[in-house]
C-alpha positions as CSV (number, residue, x, y, z in Angstrom):
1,X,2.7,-15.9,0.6
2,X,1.2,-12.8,2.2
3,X,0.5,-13.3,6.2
4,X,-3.0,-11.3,6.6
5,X,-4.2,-10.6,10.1
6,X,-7.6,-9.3,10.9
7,X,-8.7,-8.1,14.3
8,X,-11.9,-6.9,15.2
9,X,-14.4,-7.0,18.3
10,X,-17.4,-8.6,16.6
11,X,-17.6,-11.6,14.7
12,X,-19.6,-10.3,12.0
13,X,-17.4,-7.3,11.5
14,X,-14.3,-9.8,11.5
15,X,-16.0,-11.8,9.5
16,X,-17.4,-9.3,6.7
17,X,-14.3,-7.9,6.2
18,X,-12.1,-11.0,5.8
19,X,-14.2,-12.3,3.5
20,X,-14.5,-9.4,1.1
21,X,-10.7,-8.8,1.5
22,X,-9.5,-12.6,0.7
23,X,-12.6,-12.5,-1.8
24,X,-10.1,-9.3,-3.6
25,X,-6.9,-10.8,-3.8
26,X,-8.0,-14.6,-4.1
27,X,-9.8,-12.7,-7.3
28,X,-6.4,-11.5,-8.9
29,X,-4.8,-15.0,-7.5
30,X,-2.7,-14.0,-4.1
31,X,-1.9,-16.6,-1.7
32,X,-2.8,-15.8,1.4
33,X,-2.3,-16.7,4.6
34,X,-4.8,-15.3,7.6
35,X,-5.1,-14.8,11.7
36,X,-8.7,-13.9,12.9
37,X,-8.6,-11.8,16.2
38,X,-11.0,-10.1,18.7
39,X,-8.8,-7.5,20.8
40,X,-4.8,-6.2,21.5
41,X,-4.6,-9.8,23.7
42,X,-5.5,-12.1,21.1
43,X,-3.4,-10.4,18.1
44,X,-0.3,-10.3,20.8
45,X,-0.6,-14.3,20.9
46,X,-1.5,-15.0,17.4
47,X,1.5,-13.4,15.8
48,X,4.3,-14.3,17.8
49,X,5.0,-17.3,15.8
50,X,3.2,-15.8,12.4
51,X,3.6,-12.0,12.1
52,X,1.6,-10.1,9.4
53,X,2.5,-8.0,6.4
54,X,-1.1,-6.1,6.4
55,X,-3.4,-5.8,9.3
56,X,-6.9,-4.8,9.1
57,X,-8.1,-3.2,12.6
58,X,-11.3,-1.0,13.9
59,X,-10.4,2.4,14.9
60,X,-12.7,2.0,17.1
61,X,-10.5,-0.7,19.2
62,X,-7.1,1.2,18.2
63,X,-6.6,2.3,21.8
64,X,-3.0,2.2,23.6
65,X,-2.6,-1.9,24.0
66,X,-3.9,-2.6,20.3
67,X,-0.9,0.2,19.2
68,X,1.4,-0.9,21.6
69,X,1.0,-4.5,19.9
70,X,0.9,-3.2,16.7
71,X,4.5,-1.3,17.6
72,X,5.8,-4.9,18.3
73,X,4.7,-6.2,15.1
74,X,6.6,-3.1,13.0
75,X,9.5,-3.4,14.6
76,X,9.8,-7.2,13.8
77,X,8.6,-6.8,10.4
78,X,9.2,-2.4,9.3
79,X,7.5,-3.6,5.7
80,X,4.0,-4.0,7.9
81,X,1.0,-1.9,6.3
82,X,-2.0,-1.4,8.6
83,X,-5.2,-0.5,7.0
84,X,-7.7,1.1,9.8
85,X,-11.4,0.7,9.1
86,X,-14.4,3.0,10.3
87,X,-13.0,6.4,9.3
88,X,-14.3,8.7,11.5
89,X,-14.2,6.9,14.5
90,X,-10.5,7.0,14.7
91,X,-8.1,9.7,16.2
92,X,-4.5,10.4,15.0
93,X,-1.8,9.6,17.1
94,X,1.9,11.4,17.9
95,X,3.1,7.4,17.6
96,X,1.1,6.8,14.5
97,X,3.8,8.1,12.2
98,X,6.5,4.9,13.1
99,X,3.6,3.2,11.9
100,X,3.5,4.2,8.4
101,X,2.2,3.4,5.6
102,X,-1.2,3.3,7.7
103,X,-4.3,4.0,6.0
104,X,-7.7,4.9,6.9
105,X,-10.8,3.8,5.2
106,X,-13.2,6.7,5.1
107,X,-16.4,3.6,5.4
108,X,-16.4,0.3,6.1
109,X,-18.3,-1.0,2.9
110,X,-17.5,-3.4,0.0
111,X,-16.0,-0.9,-2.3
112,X,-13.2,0.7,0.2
113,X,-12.5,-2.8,1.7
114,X,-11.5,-4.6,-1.8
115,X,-9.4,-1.0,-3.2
116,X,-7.6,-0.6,0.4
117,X,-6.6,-4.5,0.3
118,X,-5.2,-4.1,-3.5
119,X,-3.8,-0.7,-2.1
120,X,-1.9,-2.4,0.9
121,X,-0.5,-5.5,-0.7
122,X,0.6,-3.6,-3.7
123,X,2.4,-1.5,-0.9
124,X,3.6,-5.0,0.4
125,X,4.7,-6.0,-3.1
126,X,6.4,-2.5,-3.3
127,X,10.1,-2.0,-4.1
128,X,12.3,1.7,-3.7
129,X,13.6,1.3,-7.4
130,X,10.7,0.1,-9.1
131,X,7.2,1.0,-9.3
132,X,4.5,-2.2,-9.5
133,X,1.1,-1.9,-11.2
134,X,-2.0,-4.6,-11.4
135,X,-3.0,-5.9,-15.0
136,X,-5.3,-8.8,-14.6
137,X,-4.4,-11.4,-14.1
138,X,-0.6,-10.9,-12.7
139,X,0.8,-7.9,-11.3
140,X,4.2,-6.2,-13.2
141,X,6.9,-4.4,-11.5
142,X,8.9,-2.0,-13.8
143,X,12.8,-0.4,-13.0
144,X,11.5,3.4,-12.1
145,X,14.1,4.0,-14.3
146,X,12.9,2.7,-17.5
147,X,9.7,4.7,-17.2
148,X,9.7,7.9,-19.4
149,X,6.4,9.3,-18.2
150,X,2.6,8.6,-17.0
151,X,-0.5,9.6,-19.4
152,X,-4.1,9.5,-18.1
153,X,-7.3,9.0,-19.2
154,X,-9.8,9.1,-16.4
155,X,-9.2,6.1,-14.3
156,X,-7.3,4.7,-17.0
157,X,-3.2,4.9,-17.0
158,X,-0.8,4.4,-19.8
159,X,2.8,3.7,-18.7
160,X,5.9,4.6,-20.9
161,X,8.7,3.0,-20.7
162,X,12.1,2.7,-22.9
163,X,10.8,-0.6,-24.8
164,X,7.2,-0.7,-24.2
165,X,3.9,0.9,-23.4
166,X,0.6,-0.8,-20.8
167,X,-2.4,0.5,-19.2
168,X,-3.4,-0.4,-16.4
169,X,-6.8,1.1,-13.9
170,X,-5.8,3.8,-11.4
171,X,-6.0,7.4,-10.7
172,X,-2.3,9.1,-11.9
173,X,-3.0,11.5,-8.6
174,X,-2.6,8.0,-6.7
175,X,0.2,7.0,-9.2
176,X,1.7,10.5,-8.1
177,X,1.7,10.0,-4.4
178,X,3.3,6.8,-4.8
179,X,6.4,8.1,-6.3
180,X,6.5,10.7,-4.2
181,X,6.5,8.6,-1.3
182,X,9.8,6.7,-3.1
183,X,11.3,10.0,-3.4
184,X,11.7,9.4,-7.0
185,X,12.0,12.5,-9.3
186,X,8.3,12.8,-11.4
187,X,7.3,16.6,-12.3
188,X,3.7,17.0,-13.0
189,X,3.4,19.2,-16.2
190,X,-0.2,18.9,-17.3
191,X,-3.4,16.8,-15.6
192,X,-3.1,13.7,-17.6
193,X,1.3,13.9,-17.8
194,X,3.8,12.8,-14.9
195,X,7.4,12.8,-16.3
196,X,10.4,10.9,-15.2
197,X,12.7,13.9,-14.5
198,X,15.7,11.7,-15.7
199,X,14.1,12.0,-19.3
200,X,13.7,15.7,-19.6
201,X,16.0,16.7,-22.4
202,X,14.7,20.9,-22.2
203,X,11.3,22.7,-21.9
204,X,10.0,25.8,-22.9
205,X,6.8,27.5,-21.6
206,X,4.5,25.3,-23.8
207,X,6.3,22.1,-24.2
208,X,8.4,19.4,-22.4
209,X,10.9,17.7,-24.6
210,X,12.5,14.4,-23.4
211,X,15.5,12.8,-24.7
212,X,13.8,10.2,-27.0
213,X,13.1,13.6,-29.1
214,X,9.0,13.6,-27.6
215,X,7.3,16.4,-27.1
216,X,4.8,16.8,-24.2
217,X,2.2,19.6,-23.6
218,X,2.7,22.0,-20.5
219,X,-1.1,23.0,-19.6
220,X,-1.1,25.5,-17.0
221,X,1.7,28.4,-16.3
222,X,2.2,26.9,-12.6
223,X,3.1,23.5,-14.0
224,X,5.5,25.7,-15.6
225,X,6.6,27.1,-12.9
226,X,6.4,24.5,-10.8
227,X,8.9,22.3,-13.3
228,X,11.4,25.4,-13.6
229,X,11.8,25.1,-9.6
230,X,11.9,21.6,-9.0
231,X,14.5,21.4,-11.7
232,X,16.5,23.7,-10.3
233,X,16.4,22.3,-6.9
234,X,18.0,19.1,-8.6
235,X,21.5,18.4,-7.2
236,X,23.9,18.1,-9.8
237,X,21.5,18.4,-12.8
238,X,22.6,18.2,-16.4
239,X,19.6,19.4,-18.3
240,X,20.6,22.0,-21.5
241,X,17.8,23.7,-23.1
242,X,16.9,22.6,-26.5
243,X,18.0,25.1,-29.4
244,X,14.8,25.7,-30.4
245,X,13.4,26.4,-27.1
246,X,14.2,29.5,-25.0
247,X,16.7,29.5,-22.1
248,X,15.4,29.0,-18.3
């Protein structure tokens, strides 16, 4: 079960945005469990005995006390995600780096409030070695490992893996940060291709080829360049160029 807590001034705020975010991830069939508070006092008692995975909070109300409690609660769970709401009205922090993964919602509407709650407990869900996607009505986590590479199609992503293929709705820029953030070794070599590094056999200017004998279209000359380096900055890395593709 994910523990949820909400904490907002107003009731119809607090209110609004619990609704639409247990409406999401009742929806795709998450159990949930939720605390409902006004202010830093209130979220300091709710939690002691029942501390959250994902707080929702105005930025409005994120003064000292609200991130002091918040601190508490990411030290006694470091997996926490807080999702800040009303954009503009928030101002970064020095401190609000040891409270990564924090997000902020550009506006408090419908839209943001169900994408930023699939967003934070797929961050919940999240695992270094694997990366997890939503395909209705379950969600799938794969071994990063057996992933060959990402193609998109608008909002649309296929994943390739060593035994099968999926697709599955998000932006492969999003899918891209993600990895990133796992440190794991993707090189970008066109707009709709994101290649597990691991599976990179040799490339030429024009082409990509992976070890399962694939070809894959280079689009731009800084993809290009942009795979030669981070290749080379690879510690220990046992790439040979193919015979029929130049040396790099």
């Amino acid at each position: 079960m994910i523990k949820f807590a909400f904490c907002y001034e107003h009731d119809d705020t607090l209110n609004f945005v619990k609704n639409e975010v247990l409406s999401c991830l009742r929806q795709r069939e998450v159990e949930i469990d939720a605390v409902c508070c006004h202010n830093a006092c209130e979220l300091a008692q709710r939690i002691r005995s029942n501390c959250p995975d994902i707080l929702f909070c105005d930025s409005a109300q994120y003064d000292a006390p609200l991130r002091s409690v918040i601190m508490n609660v990411k030290r006694a769970n470091h997996k926490l995600v807080c999702v800040s709401t009303g954009g503009a009205a928030g101002r970064p922090h020095a401190e609000d780096v040891l409270l990564e993964p924090l997000y902020i919602m550009p506006d408090l509407n419908r839209r943001h409030l169900w994408s930023y709650a699939a967003l934070a407990y797929e961050k919940v869900l999240d695992q270094p070695d694997s990366f997890t996607y939503y395909v209705r009505p379950s969600y799938i986590r794969v071994p990063v490992h057996e992933i060959r590479y990402f193609t998109s199609e608008g909002r649309r992503t296929h994943i390739v893996c060593a035994e099968y293929r999926d697709t599955f709705y998000q932006k492969l820029d999003v899918v891209e940060d993600l990895l990133r953030q796992k440190n794991c070794r993707f090189m970008r070599i066109h707009k709709s291709y994101l290649v597990n590094a691991s599976f990179i056999a040799g490339f030429s200017r024009d082409y990509v080829l992976l070890t399962t004998g694939e070809r894959l279209r280079i689009s731009k000359y800084e993809y290009y360049q942009m795979l030669t380096a981070q290749l080379k900055n690879l510690k220990n890395t046992k790439l040979r160029p193919h015979p029929s593709y130049p040396e790099w």
